[in-house]
C-alpha positions, 0 to 999 in steps of 0.5 A, spaced: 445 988 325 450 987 320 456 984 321 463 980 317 465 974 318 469 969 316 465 962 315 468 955 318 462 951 317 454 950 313 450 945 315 442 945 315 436 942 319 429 942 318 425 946 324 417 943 322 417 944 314 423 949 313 430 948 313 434 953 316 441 954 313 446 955 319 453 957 317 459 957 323 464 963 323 468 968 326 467 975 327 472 980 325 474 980 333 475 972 334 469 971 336 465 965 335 458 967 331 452 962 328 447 965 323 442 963 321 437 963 314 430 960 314 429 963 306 434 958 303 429 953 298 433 948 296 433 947 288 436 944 282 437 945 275 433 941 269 437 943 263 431 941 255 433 936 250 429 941 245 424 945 248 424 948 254 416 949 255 416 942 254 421 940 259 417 945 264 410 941 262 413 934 264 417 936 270 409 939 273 406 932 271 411 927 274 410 925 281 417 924 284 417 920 291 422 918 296 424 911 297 418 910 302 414 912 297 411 919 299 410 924 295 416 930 294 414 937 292 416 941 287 413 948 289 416 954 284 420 953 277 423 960 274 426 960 267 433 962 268 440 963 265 446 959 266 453 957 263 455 950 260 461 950 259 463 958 255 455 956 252 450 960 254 444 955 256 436 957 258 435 951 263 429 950 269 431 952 277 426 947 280 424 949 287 422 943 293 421 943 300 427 941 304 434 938 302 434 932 303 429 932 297 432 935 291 437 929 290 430 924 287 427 930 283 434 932 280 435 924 279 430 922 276 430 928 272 437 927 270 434 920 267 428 922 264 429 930 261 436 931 262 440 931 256 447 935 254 447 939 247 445 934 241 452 933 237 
């Protein structure tokens, strides 16, 4: 059924190992709706120093923890298109298991690959 709503509210939660995005709205006819989407991964992006293989081959090699020292996933990276600014770059969308575990990857990337544009 498909139907428009006005959204109020996002939050997740976590049901085994999937996160479930929920989003909170009103219907056209007021009245109060939930949805629900289990296909949501949470990502971040990783932008290349010089060459994006590299940066490809070093995200697959590194094994990010949480600060309980178990292992975070990263389970898909594509290639894809974005914009710095007005500048198109090519950078790396890095797939992991659950929200709370993209802000360590994408930190330790951040300090281990990230870079902005040489000037």
């Amino acid at each position: 059924m498909k139907t428009k709503i006005q959204v109020i509210d996002a939050d997740y939660t976590i049901n085994g190992d999937t996160p479930e995005i929920q989003l909170y709205g009103k219907t056209q006819k007021g009245e109060n709706i939930l949805a629900v989407d289990t296909n949501f991964r949470p990502y971040f992006y990783a932008t290349p120093v010089n060459d994006l293989e590299e940066l490809r081959e070093a995200i697959e090699k590194e094994e990010f923890t949480d600060d309980n020292g178990e292992k975070l996933e990263v389970t898909k990276i594509e290639e894809v298109e974005k914009f710095d600014g007005h500048e198109e770059v090519e950078a790396l969308k890095v797939y992991t298991t659950v929200p709370p575990n993209v802000p360590k990857p994408a930190n330790a990337e951040n300090t281990i690959y990230h870079s902005t544009k040489d000037t």
